[in-house]
C-alpha positions in Angstrom: 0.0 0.0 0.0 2.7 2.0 0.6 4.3 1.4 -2.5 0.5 2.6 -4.4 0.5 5.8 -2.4 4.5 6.7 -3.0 3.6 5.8 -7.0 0.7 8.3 -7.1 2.7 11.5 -5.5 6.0 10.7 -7.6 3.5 10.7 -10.4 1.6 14.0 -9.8 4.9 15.5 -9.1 6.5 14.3 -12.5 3.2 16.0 -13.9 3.9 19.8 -12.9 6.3 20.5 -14.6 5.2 19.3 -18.0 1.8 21.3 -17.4 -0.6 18.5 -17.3 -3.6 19.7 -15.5 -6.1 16.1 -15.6 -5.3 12.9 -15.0 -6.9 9.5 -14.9 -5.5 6.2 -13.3 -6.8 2.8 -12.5 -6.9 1.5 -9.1 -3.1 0.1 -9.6 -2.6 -2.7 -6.6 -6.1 -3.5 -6.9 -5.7 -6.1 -9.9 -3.0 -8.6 -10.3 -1.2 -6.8 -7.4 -3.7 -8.7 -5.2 -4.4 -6.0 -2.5 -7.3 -4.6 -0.9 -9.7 -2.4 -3.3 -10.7 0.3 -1.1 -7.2 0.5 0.4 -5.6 1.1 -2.7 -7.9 4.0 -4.1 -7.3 5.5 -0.8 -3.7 5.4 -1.0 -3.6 6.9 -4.5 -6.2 9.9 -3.6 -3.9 10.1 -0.3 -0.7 10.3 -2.4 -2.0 12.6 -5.0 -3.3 15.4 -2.8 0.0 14.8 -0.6 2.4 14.9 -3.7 0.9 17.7 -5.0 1.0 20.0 -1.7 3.1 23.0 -1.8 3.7 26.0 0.6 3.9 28.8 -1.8 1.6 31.4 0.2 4.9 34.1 0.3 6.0 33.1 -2.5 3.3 34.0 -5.5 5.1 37.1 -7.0 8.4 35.7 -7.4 7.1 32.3 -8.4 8.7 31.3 -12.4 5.6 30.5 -14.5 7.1 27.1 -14.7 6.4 26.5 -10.8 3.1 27.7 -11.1 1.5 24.4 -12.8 -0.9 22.7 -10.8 -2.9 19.4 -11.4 -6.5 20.3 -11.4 -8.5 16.9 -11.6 -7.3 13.3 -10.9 -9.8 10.7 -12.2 -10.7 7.3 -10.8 -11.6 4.7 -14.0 -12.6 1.4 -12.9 -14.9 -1.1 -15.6 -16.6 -3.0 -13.1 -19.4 -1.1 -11.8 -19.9 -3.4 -8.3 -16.9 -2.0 -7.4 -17.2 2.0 -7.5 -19.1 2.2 -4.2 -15.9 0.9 -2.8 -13.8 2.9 -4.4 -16.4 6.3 -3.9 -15.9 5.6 0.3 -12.4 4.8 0.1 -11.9 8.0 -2.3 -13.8 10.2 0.0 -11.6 8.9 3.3 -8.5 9.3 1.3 -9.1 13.3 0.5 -10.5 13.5 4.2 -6.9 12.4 5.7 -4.7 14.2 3.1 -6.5 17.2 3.2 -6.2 17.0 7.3 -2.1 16.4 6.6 -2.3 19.4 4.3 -4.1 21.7 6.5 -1.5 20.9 9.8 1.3 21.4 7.2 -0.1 25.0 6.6 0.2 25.8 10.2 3.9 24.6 10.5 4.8 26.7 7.3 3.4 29.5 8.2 6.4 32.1 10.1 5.6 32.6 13.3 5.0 36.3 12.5 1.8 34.9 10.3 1.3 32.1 13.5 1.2 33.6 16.1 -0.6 32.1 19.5 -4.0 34.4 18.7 -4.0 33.6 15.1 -3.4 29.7 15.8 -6.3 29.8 17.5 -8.7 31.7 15.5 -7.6 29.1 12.9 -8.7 26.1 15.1 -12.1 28.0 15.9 -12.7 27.8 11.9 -12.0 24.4 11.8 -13.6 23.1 14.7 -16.6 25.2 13.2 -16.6 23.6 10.0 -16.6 20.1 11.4 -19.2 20.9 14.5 -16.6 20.1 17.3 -16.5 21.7 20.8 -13.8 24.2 21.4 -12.4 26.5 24.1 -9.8 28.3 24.4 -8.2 29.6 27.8 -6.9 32.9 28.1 -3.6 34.0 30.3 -6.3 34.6 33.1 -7.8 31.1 32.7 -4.6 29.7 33.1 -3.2 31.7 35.7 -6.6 30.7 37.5 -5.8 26.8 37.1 -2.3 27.4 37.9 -0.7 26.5 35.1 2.3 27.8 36.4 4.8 26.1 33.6 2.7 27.2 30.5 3.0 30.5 31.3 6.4 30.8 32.2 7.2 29.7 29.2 4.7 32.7 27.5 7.1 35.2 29.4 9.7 34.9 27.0 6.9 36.3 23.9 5.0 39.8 24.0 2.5 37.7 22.3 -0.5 36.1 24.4 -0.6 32.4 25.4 -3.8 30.6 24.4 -4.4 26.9 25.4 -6.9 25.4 22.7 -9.3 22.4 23.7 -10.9 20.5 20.7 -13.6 18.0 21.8 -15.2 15.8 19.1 -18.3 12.6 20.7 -18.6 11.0 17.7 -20.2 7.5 19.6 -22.5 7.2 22.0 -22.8 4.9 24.9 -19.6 2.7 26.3 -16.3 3.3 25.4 -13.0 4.5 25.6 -12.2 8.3 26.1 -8.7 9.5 24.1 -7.1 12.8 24.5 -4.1 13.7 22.2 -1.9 16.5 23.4 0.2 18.4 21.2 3.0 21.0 21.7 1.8 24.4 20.4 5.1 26.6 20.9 4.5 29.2 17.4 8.3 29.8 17.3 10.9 27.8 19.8 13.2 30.6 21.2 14.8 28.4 23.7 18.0 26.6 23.5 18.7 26.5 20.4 18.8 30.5 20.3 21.9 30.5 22.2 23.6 28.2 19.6 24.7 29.3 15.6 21.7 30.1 13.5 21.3 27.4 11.8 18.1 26.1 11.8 16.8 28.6 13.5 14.5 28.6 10.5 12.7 25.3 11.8 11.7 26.4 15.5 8.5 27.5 14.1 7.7 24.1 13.4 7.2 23.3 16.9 4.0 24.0 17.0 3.3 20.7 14.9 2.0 18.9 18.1 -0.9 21.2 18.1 -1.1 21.5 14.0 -1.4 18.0 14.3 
């Protein structure tokens, strides 16, 4: 499966800069390769929309018209009709998760002076929006009212406010497990490594991934 999904971004990839805008592709894997339908054409939609990312959001006005290609459609063919509700769920998953990776990869490209702690936020109220989830988000007061002694000191070093974002999503009802992910949300690490050579020092806004995630 692996192997399906590395083929498909390789091959939107090797698409760009030849200008081809629409493609369509069997469900390779899916035939003599033996492996599971729906897994396949999800690893191919996954691979396409992953290969194709690109952070260019600073970039656009210095961008050569050669970089600026883009595939536009990526179509599905499959002759056996039993078999495109399968591929239609699988499909849909596929751009679900990618589009998910995508969306946290914005956030970690984005400088810190574009990310900052308020903006983070305001981006996970959209989302959680969007998708009906619960959200809240605590305030230096909120915190300082927990005593959440550590996250703050740690907002000392920035003139920008410290926000602590909770995202609660009950998709099932009745028994169950419970399972909270915590992610480090740091917009720009100005810690150790800032009494150390610059290099790198590109990459501490990327330790906000945790919480992208």
């Amino acid at each position: 499966i692996d192997a399906v999904r590395n083929l498909s971004a390789n091959l939107v990839r090797s698409l760009r800069k030849p200008a081809i805008k629409d493609v369509a592709t069997i469900v390779h894997g899916a035939g003599i390769g033996a492996l599971d339908l729906a897994a396949c054409a999800q690893a191919i939609v996954e691979g396409a929309v992953l290969g194709a990312y690109r952070f260019q959001r600073h970039k656009a006005a210095t961008l050569r018209d050669d970089d600026k290609h883009e595939l536009v459609s990526l179509t599905i063919v499959e002759h056996d009709a039993t078999r495109v509700s399968t591929i239609e769920a699988a499909v849909a998953r596929g751009r679900s998760l990618a589009d998910a990776t995508n969306t946290a990869r914005d956030l970690a490209n984005e400088p810190s002076n574009h990310l900052t702690p308020t903006m983070l936020a305001d981006r996970a109220r959209a989302i959680a929006a969007a998708a009906n989830l619960e959200i809240e988000v605590l305030e230096r007061e909120d915190m300082e009212s927990k005593g959440m002694g550590s996250l703050l000191s740690v907002a000392k070093g920035s003139a920008q406010p410290p926000k602590l974002i909770r995202i609660s999503y009950k998709g099932r009802g009745g028994e169950g497990y419970d399972v909270a992910l915590v992610g480090k949300g740091i917009t720009f690490d100005t810690g150790g490594i800032s009494i150390k050579p610059a290099a790198n020092m590109d990459a501490m806004k990327a330790d906000m991934t945790g919480a992208a995630s």
